[in-house]
C-alpha positions as CSV (number, residue, x, y, z in Angstrom):
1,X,104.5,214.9,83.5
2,X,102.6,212.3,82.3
3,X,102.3,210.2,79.5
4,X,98.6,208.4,79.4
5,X,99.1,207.6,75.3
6,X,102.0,205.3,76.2
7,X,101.3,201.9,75.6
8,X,102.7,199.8,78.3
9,X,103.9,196.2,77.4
10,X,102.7,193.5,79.9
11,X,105.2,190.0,80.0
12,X,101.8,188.0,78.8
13,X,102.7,187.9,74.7
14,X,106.7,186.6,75.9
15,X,104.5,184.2,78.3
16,X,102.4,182.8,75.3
17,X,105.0,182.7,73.1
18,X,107.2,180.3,75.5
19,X,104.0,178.4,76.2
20,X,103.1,177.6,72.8
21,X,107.0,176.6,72.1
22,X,107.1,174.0,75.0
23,X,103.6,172.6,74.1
24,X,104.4,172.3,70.7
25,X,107.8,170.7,71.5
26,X,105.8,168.2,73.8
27,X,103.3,167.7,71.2
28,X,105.7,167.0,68.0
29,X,108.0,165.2,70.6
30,X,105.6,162.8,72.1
31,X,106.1,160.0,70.0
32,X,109.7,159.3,70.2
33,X,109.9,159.6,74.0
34,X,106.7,157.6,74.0
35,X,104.3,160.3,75.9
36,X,100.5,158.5,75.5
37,X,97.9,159.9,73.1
38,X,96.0,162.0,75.8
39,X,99.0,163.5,77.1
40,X,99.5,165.2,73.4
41,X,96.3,165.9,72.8
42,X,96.1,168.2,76.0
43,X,99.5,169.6,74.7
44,X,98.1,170.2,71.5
45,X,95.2,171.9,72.8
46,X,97.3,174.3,75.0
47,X,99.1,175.1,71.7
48,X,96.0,176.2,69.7
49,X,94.6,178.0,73.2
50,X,98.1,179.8,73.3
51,X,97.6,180.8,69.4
52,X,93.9,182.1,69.5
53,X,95.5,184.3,72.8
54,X,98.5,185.7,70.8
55,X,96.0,186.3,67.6
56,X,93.1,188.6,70.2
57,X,96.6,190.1,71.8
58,X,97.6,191.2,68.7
59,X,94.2,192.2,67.5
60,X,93.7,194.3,70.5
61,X,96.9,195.8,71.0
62,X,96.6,196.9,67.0
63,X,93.0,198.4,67.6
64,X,94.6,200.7,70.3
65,X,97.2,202.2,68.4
């Protein structure tokens, strides 16, 4: 008996989510611990990377359904 219609939920939105909380927590935290303008810039980026990701997850997973 199977079910092929069953959408199956993979760890990757959970992932991106905890991703995009620890670089934006590096990011808005960076000047009071005294982290050095590159350092939060790569964090920023890795923010907006993680954001486009959960947007086309989202996107996707609603086109499916």
């Amino acid at each position: 008996m199977n079910n092929d219609n069953v959408s199956t939920r993979t760890s990757s939105p959970a992932l991106l989510w905890l991703v995009l909380v620890v670089s934006a927590a590096v990011n808005a935290a960076g000047p009071l611990v005294g982290l050095g303008l590159p350092v939060r810039m790569v964090a920023g980026g890795v923010a907006i990377g993680a954001i486009a990701l959960l947007i086309t997850h989202h996107v996707r997973r609603r086109r499916q359904a």
